[in-house]
N, C-alpha and C positions, 0 to 999 in steps of 0.2 A: 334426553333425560340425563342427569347425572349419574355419575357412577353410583355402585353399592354402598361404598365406603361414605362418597361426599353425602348422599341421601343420610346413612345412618348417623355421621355425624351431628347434621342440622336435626333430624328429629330425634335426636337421643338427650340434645339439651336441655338441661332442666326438668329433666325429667321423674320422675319419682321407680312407675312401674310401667315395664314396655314386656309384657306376658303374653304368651310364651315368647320368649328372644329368637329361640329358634324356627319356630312359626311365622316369624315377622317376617326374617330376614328370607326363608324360602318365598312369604306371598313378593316383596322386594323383587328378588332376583328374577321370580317369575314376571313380574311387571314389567322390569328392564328388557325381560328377552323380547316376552309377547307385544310390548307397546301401546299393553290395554295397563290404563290406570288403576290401580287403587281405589277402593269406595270408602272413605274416612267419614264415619258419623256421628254426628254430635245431637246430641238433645237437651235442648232447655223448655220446660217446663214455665210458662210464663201466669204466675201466683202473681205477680207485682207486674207493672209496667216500666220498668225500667234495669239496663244493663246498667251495669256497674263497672267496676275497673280490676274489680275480680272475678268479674264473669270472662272479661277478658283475657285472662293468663291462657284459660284453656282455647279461645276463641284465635288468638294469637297464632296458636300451634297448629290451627285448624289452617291458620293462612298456608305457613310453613308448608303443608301438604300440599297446599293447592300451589303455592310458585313452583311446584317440584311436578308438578302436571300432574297431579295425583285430582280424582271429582271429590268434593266436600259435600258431603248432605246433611244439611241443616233440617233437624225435626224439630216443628215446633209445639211441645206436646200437649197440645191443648185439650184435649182427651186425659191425659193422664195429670193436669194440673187440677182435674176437677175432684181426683183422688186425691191430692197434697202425697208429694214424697215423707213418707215417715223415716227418712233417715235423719238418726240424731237428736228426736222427737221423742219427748214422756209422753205424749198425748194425742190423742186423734188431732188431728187439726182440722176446722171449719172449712166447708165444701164448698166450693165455687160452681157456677154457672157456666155450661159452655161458651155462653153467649159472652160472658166477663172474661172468660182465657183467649177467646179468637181477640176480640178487642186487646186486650194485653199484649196476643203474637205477634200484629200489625207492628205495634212499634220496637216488637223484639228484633222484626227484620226489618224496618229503617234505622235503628242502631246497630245492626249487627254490620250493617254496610258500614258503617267505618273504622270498619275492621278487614273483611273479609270482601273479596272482588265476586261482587253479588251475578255479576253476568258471568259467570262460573261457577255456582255454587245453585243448587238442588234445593230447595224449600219444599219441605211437603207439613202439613201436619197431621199426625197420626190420629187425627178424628177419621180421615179419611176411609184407614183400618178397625179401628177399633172400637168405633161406635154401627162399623157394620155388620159386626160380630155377631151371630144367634148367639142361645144360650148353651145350644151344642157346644159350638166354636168356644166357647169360653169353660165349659167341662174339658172340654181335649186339653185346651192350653193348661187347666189347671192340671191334670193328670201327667202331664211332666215333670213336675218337682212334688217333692214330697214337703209336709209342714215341717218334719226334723231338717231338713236341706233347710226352709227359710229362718226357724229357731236358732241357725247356725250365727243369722247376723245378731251384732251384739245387744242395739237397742232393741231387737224383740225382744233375746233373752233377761234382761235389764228390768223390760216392761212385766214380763212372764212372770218372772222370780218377786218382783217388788210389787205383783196382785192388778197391776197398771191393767186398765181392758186392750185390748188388739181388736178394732173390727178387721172384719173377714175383707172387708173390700181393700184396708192394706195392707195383706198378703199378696192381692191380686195388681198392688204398683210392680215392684218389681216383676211379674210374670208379662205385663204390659210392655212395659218398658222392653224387655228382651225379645218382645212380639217384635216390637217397632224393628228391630236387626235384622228377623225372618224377612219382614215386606221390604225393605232397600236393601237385603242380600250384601250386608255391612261388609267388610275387612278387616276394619278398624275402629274399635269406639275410642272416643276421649271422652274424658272428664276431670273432675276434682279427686283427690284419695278419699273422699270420704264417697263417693259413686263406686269404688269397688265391688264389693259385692254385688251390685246391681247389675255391674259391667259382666263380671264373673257369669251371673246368672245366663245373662244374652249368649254365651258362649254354649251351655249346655243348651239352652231352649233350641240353637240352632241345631246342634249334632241332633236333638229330638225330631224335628221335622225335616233329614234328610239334608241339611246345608253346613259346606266348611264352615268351622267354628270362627267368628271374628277374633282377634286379637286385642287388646286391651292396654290402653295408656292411661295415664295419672297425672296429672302435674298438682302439685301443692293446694293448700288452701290460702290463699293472700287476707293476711289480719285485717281488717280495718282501722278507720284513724285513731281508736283509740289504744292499740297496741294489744289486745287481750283477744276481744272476739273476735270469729270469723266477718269478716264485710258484710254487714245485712242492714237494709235498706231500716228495717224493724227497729233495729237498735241502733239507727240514726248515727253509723258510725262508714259511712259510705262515700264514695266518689262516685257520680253516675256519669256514663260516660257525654249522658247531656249536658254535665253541669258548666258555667260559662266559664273562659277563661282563667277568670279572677276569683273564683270561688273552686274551681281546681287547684287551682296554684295555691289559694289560701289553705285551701283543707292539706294538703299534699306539706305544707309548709308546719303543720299543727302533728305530725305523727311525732312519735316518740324517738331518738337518736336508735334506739336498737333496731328500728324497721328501717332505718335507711338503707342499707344494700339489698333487703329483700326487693322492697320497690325499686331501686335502681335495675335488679333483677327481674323482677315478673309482672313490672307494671311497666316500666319501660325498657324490656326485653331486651339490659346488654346482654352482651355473651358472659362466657362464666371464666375468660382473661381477662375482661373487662373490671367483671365483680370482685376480685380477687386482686386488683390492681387500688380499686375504691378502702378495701376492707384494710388493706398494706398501708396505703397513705391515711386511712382514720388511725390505724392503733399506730403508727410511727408522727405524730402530730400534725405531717406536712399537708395533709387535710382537715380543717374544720368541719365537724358536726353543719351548722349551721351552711356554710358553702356546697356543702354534698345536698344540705337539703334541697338548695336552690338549683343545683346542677339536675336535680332529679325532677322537683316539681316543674321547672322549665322543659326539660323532656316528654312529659307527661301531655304539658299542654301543647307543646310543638305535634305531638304525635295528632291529638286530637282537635286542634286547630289552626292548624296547618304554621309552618315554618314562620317563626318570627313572631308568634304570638308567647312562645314562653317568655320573652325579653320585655312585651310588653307590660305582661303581666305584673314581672317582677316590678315594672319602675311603678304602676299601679298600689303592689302590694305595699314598697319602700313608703309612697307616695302616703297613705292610708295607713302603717302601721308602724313606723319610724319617725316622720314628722308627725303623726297624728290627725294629717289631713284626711278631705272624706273627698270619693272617687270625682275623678272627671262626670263621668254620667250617672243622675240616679234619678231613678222611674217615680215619678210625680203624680199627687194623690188630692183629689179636692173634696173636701167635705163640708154640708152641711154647718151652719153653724157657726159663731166667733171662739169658743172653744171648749172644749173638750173634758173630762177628765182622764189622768193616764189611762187607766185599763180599758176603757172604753174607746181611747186611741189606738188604743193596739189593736181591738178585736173589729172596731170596723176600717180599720188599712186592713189587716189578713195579718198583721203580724203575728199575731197569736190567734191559734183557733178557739181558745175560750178566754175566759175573764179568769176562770180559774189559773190557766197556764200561765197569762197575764199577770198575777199577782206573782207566780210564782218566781216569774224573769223578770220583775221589780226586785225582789226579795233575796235573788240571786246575782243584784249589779248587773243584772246585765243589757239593761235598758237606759240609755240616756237621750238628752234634745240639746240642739247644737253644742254637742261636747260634754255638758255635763251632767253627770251622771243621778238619775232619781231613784230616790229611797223612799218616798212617800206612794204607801198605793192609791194616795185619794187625794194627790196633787194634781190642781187644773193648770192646763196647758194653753197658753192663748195662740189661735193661729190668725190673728189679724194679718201677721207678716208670717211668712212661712218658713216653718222652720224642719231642721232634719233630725229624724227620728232614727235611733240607732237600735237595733237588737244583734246582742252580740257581737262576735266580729266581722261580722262579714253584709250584713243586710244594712241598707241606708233607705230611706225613702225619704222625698223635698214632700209637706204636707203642707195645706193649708186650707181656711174655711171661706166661706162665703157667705 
């Protein structure tokens, strides 16, 4: 194992809140002596089927524990995604089916593996616990915190004050969630800062039922591509970390010049000489905006498609958004028919899910056929010869009829 110091240095990076400091650093010391690991655990709640590249800032750090010989336990809260986390939320949010969150979880850990060294790493999901809970067992648990302790986080109080309803059952997330600490006998939670509280809460529930209190990290929330809201798959402002190549690199290439060090930072995890090196050469000129984006979105997909694929990317991108050309490879569609009208082209390729959205990305420029661009919503398209259908920047399909 590494020393005290080298350990604290690597997870101290980037860090937001590492509570209590002094707590850490005794579970640490004790680690080093005894030569038993660390239990660092993370919970994602899988509502959607897909990681993102802000799910990964914290997934990242999750590594960081595990090259340090520290166990990672991956909770996949399938169980409590059927609650929906209300942090951050005016509203109840719409309940999922267990059967729809285990389906979800599967592919939370085939993406989680490229990230985290999966023959090391602890998968449980916390249906395991907490769907075999009496009703008893869920009056005890609730008899640990008080409702003034929950009214303490701020969107109840938000919801409370502005007449907004709270069901009862999301009071019972975060009591959940801090269960989940109790049954893997945590050390360590991570999250995002906006999990706080929740993290917080796992702390007391433990000292409740007799177990040393875990310890609690943060790291950031990573904006999404369009520089304001947090990454969410919802507000289609997302990098997943399934996406190919050439549409990482594209989206990664579309943020705002202000997001470029954070991602250089928390999406592709330099250190903070590195970041601080990027931030010095943008405000003294001898860096381009544009060059740092390349240097970043290249990283990104190097990370997640292995070595040499960022480079390809970019001559892809140049290739498609500089000349104007359209990619080496695009996924070919045969339909029905000599031809078409627009919107009715769109919605049976999948380019749009309705005729409505269809008119809309007519209406928005941002639909054209071989190059040029249509404004007409009830312009026919012939596909005797086939032609390519463009939505937006990044989607191409070769169509043609029969």
């Amino acid at each position: 194992m590494k020393t005290l110091k080298e350990q604290l240095d690597i997870l101290n990076d980037g860090v937001i809140d590492l509570l209590p400091q002094e707590d850490f650093v005794r579970k640490l010391e004790k680690s080093i002596a005894t030569g038993v690991p660390l239990r660092a655990k993370l919970g994602l709640d899988p509502s959607r089927p897909d990681i993102h590249i802000g799910h990964a800032v914290v997934l990242n750090k999750l590594r960081q524990f595990q090259d340090l010989g520290h166990t990672v336990v991956l909770i996949i809260g399938d169980f409590t995604a059927m609650i929906g986390d209300p942090t951050g939320k005016s509203k109840t949010r719409p309940a999922l089916t267990l059967e729809e969150t285990r389906e979800n979880g599967k592919t939370y850990v085939e993406q989680a593996a490229k990230i985290l060294d999966m023959s090391k790493t602890e998968v449980v999901y916390n249906s395991q616990w907490l769907d075999a809970m009496s009703f008893r067992d869920v009056v005890t648990l609730s008899a640990k915190y008080t409702v003034a302790q929950l009214l303490e986080r701020d969107d109840f109080t938000k919801r409370y004050r502005s007449g907004e309803p709270i069901s009862v059952h999301e009071f019972l997330y975060p009591l959940s969630q801090a269960y989940d600490s109790v049954a893997v006998r945590s050390d360590i939670e991570l999250g995002g800062t906006d999990q706080k509280f929740n993290l917080l809460v796992g702390r007391e529930i433990m000292k409740a039922y007799g177990q040393e209190p875990q310890c609690i990290l943060t790291m950031p929330i990573l904006e999404g591509t369009d520089g304001v809201e947090k990454m969410s798959k919802s507000l289609d402002n997302y990098i997943a970390v399934t996406d190919s190549a050439r549409d990482m690199f594209g989206k990664t290439m579309s943020i705002p010049d202000s997001l470029i060090t954070r991602y250089y930072q928390y999406a592709c995890f330099a250190s903070d000489e590195q970041v601080k090196k990027m931030e010095s050469d943008l405000a003294n000129g001898s860096l381009h905006p544009r060059q740092a984006k390349v240097e970043v979105s290249g990283s990104i997909v190097d990370r997640y498609h292995g070595a040499g694929s960022g480079s390809a990317a970019l001559a892809e991108f140049e290739k498609v958004f500089v000349r104007k050309d359209v990619p080496d490879e695009i996924e070919e569609r045969q339909l029905e028919g000599a031809s078409h009208d627009i919107v009715s082209l769109l919605t049976l390729t999948g380019m749009a899910a309705s005729k409505s959205e269809a008119r809309r990305l007519i209406q928005q420029g941002g639909v054209s056929i071989d190059g040029n661009k249509v404004t007409d919503i009830a312009a026919s398209i012939d596909l005797a010869s086939p032609v390519i259908l463009r939505v937006g920047k990044l989607r191409f399909l070769r169509v043609h009829g029969r």
